[in-house]
C-alpha positions in Angstrom: -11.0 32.9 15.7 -9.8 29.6 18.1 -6.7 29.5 19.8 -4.6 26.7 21.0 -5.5 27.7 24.5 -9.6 27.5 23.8 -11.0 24.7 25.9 -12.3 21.5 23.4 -10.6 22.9 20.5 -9.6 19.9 18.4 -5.7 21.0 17.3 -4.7 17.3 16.0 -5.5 14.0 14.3 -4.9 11.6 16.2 -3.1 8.1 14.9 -6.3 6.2 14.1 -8.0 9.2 13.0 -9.7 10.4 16.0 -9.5 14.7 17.0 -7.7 15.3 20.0 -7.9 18.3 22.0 -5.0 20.0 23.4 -5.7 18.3 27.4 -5.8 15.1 25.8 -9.6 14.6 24.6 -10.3 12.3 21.9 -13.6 12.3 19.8 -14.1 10.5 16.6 -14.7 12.4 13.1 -13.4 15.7 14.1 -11.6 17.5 12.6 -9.1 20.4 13.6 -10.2 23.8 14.1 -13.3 22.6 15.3 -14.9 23.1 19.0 -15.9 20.4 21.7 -18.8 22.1 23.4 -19.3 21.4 26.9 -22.7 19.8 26.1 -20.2 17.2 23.8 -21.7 18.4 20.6 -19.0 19.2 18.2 -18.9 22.7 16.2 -17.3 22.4 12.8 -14.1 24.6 11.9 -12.7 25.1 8.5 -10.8 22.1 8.2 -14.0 20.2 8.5 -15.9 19.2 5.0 -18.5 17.2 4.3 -17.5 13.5 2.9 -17.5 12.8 -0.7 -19.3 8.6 -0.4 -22.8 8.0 1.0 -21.0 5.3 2.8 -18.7 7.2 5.3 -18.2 7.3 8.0 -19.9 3.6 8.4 -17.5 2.3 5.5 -13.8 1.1 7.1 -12.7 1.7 3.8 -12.2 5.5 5.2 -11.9 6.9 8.0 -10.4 10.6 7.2 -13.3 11.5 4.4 -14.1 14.6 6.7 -10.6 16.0 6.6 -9.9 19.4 4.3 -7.3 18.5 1.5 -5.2 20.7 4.2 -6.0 18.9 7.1 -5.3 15.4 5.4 -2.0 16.6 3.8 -1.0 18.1 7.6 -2.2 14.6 9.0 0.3 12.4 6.6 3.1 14.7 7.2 2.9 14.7 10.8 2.3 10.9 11.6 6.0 10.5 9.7 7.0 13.2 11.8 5.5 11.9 15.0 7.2 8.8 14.7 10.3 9.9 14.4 10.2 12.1 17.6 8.6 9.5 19.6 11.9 7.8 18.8 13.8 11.0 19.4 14.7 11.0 16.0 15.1 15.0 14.5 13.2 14.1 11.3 14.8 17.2 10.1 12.4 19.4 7.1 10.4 16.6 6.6 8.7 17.1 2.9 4.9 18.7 2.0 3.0 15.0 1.7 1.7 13.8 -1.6 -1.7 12.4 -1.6 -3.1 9.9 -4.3 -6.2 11.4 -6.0 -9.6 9.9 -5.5 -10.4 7.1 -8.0 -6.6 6.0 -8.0 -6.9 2.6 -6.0 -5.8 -0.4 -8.1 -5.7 -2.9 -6.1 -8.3 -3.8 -3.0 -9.8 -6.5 -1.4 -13.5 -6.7 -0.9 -16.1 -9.1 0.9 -19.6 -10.9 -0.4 -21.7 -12.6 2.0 -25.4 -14.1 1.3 -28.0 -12.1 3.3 -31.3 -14.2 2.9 -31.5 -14.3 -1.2 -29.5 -11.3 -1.4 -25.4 -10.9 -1.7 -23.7 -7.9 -0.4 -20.1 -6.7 -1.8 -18.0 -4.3 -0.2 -15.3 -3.4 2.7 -16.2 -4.3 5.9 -17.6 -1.8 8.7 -14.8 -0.5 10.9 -14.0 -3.3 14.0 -17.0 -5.5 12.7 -17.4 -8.2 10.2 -20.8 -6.6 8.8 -20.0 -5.7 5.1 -21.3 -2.2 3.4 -22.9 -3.0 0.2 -21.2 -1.2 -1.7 -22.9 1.6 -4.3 -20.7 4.2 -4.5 -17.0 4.2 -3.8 -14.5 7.0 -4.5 -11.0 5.4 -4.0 -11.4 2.6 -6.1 -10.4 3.0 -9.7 -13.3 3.0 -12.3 -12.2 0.0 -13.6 -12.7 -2.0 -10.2 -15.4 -0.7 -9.3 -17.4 -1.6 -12.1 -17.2 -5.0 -11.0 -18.7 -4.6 -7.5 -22.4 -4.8 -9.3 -22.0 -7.6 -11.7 -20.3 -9.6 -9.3 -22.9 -9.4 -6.5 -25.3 -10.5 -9.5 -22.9 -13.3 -10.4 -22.2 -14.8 -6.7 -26.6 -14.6 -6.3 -26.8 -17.1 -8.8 -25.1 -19.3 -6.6 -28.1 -19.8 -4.0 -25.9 -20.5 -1.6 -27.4 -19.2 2.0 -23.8 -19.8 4.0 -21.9 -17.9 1.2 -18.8 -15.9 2.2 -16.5 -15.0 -0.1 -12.8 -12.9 -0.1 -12.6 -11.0 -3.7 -9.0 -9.8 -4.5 -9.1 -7.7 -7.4 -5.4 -5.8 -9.2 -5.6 -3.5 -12.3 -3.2 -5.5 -14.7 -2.1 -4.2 -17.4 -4.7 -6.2 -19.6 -7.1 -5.5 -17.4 -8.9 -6.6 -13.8 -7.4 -9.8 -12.2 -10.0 -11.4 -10.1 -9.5 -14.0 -7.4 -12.4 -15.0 -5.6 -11.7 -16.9 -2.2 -14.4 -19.4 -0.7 -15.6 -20.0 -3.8 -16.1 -23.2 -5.7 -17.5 -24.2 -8.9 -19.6 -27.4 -8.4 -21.2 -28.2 -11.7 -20.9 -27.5 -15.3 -23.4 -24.7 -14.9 -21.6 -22.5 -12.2 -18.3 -23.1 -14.4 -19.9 -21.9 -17.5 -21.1 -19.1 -15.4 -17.2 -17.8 -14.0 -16.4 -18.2 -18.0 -19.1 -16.0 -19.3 -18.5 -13.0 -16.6 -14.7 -13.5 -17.2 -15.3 -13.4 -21.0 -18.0 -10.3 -20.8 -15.7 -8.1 -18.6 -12.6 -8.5 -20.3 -11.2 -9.5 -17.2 -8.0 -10.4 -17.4 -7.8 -13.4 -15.4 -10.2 -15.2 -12.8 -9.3 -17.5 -9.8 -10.6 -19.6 -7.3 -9.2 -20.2 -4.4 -10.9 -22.8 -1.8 -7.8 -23.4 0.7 -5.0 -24.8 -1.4 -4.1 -21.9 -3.1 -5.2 -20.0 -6.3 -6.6 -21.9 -9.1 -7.0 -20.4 -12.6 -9.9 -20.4 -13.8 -9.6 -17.6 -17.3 -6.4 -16.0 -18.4 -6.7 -15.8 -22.3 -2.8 -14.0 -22.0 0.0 -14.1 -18.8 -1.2 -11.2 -16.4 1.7 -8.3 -16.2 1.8 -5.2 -14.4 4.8 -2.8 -16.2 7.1 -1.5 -13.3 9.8 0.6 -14.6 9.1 -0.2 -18.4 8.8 -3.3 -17.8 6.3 -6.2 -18.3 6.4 -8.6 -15.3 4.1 -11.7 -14.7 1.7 -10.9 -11.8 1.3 -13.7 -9.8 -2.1 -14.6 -8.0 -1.9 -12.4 -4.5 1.1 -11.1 -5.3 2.4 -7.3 -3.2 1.8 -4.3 -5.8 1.4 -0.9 -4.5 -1.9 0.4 -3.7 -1.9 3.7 -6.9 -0.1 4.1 -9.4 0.4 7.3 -8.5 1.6 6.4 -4.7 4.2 4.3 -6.6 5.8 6.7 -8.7 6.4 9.1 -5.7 8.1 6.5 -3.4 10.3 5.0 -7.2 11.1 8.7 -7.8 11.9 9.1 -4.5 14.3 6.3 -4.2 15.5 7.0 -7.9 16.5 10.3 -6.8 18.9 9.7 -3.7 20.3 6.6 -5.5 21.4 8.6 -8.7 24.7 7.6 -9.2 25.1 4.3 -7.0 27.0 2.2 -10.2 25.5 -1.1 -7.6 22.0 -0.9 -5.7 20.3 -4.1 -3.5 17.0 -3.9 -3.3 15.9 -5.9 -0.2 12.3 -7.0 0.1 12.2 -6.4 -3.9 8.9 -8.2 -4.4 8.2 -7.9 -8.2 11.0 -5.7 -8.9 8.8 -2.4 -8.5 12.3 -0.5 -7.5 14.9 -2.4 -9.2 13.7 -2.3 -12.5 13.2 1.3 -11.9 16.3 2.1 -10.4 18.1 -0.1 -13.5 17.3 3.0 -15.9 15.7 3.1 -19.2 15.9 -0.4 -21.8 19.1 0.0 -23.5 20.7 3.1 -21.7 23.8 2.8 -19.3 22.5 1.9 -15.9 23.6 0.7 -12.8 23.9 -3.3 -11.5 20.6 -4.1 -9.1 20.6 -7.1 -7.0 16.8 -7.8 -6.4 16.3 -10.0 -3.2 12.5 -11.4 -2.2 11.9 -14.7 -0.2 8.4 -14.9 -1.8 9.3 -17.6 -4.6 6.5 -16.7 -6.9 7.5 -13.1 -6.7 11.1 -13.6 -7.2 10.8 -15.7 -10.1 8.3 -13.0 -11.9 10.8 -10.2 -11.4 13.8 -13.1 -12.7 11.9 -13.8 -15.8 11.2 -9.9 -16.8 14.9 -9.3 -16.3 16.1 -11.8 -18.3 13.2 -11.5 -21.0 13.8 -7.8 -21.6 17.4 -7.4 -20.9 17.5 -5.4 -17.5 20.7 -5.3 -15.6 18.6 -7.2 -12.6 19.8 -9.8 -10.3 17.4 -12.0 -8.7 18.0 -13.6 -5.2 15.6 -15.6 -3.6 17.0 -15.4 -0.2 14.2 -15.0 3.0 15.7 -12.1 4.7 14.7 -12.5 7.6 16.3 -16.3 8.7 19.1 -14.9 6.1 19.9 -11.4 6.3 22.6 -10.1 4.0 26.1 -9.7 5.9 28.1 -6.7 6.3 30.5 -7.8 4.1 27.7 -9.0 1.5 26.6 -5.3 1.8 29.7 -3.2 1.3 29.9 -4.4 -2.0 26.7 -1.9 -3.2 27.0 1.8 -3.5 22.9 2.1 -2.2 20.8 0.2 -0.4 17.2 0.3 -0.8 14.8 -1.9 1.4 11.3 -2.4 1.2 9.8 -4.5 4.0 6.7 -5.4 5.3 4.8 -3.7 8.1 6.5 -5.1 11.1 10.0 -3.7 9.4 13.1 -4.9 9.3 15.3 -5.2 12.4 17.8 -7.9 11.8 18.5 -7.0 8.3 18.7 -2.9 9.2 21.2 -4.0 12.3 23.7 -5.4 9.8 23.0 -2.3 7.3 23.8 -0.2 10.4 27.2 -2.4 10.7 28.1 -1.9 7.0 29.9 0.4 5.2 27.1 1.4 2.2 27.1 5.3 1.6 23.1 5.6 0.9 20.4 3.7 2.4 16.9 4.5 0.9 14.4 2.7 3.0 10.6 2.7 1.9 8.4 2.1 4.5 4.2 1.3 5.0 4.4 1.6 9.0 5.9 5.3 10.2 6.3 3.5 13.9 8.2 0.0 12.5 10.7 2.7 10.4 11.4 4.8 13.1 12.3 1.7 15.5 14.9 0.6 12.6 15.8 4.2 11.9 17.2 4.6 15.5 19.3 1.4 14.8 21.0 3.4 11.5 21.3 6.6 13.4 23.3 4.4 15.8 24.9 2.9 13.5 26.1 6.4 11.8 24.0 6.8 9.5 22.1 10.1 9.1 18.5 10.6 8.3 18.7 13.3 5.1 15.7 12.9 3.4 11.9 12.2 4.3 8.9 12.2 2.2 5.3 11.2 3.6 3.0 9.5 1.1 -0.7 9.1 1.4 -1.5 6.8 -1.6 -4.2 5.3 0.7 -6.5 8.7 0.6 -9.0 9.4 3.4 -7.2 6.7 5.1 -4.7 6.2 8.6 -2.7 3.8 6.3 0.6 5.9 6.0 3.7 5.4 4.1 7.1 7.2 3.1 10.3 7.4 1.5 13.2 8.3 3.6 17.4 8.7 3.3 20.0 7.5 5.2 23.6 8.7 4.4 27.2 8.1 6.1 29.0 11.4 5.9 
């Protein structure tokens, strides 16, 4: 059996998924436990499987399909881990990783481009702009990627040779919502068209999008996604988390630690995916959320559904970044939970880290943007008492986690 001392063993992931060695080696698609030979060939350990889509490793929907469910599990964990040493952080006992199953994507975006007569569908190639035509795909959910077929028959009817096209597609609760980019209807013809696939795939809404934002083109009933039993509008483009699965470890996560808190804010709230969570079941005693999001078509969605069904939500709009809620604004919760987008949150976790709020439960997409901000709450007195890594992005180096921050 290898050792750690064996020359070209491969003992790591690296962060974009390459196998490093323990001198500092890097090769793509390896996997630890196996060998670098001296020639440079690469001899497979037992974390090393063979990938489950004809389209890896080509595909840059993927990049870890070669990983063992151990090997993938150890990779998540550590790259929460990692970041918080390389901000000497002690991330403590930092939680086993959940995974999203295959099949479990809802949301994605994919690409069509004309090639001659014909129109390819799919992700992109990793670092190129050459899309894989799709024919196979296991992280998408069935329901998406039924689509991928009738929709590169739709867009060849078109017959345009310089077509390019964005296709945004989200799992609604009535069904696939559809929002094709670069696209425009010119004629009666091509309308009739985007009506009958709409109409024959039960989609539940189509749009068209050719620079001045979405246009709708079907939506026989208001698009909702349910977050915390409850209905909410789904706006065109709008931020819902990638599984459902992936979303129901961070919400129990964060409903967890907050038990308790009689007042939460939820910072970044988009829809209201934590806050109408963390309000409790319709018609039971639950605590007061104040749901903040800058995004005005979010904020009104997750306003509505409060107010339609009764919730004990707030909704702010307030940009949190040019407006970060004061200290004093702050101390008035029992919890905190924020939410933000990749590049984190540094003004609005500086004035956290100046406030007097018991629990802080922040949910992040970016292991190195949390750690930068979870050095400012550690400074701040705060203490880092939870961590959980999720991989709802499978076979992918797109990490997130749920983490807590306590004053003792």
């Amino acid at each position: 059996m290898s050792n750690e001392s064996e020359p070209g063993l491969i003992v790591r992931v690296a962060a974009k998924g390459e196998g490093a060695t323990a001198d500092g080696r890097y090769i793509a698609l390896a996997a630890p436990g196996d060998v670098l030979e001296t020639d440079g060939s690469l001899t497979h350990g037992p974390d090393h499987v063979a990938p489950v889509c004809r389209h890896f490793p080509t595909c840059g929907g993927c990049q870890l399909q070669h990983l063992s469910e151990r090997a993938l599990t150890d990779y998540v964990r550590d790259r929460v881990a990692g970041a918080a040493r390389g901000q000497g952080l002690d991330p403590g006992e930092v939680a086993p990783a959940h995974l999203s199953p295959p099949f479990s994507r809802r949301r994605a975006t994919l690409h069509a481009q004309a090639i001659g007569r014909r129109v390819v569908v799919g992700f992109r190639e990793a670092g190129s702009h050459k899309i894989i035509d799709l024919r196979e795909c296991a992280v998408l959910v069935p329901e998406l990627f039924a689509l991928v077929a009738p929709l590169r028959r739709l867009l060849e009817t078109w017959a345009d040779r310089k077509l390019a096209v964005d296709i945004e597609l989200t799992l609604a609760d009535q069904g696939v919502a559809v929002g094709l980019s670069g696209l425009a209807a010119e004629n009666l013809a091509q309308t009739e068209a985007l009506l009958a696939f709409a109409a024959e795939h039960n989609l539940a809404r189509l749009t068209l999008d050719n620079g001045y934002g979405a246009e709708t083109t079907w939506e026989p009933d208001p698009a909702t996604v349910t977050l915390g039993r409850t209905p909410v509008t789904l706006p065109p483009v709008a931020f819902l988390q990638a599984t459902r699965d992936g979303e129901a470890a961070l919400v129990g996560a964060a409903v967890e630690w907050l038990a308790g808190a009689a007042t939460v804010a939820d910072l970044f709230a988009g829809l209201g995916t934590f806050a109408f969570a963390l309000a409790g079941k319709p018609g039971a005693p639950a605590p007061k959320v104040l749901a903040v999001e800058a995004a005005r078509d979010a904020h009104l969605a997750c306003q509505s559904a409060a107010r339609m069904h009764g919730r004990p939500v707030v909704a702010l709009h307030r940009d949190l970044f040019r407006n970060p809620l004061r200290p004093e604004e702050l101390d008035r919760f029992a919890g905190v939970l924020l939410d933000p987008p990749r590049a984190g949150a540094r003004e609005q976790v500086t004035l956290i880290a100046e406030s007097k709020v018991p629990r802080v439960v922040y949910i992040s997409c970016n292991p190195a943007s949390w750690a930068r901000d979870a050095v400012t709450l550690v400074a701040g007195g705060y203490r880092l008492a939870g961590l959980r890594p999720v991989g709802q992005f499978r076979w992918s180096t797109h990490v997130e986690l749920a983490s807590l921050f306590v004053r003792d």
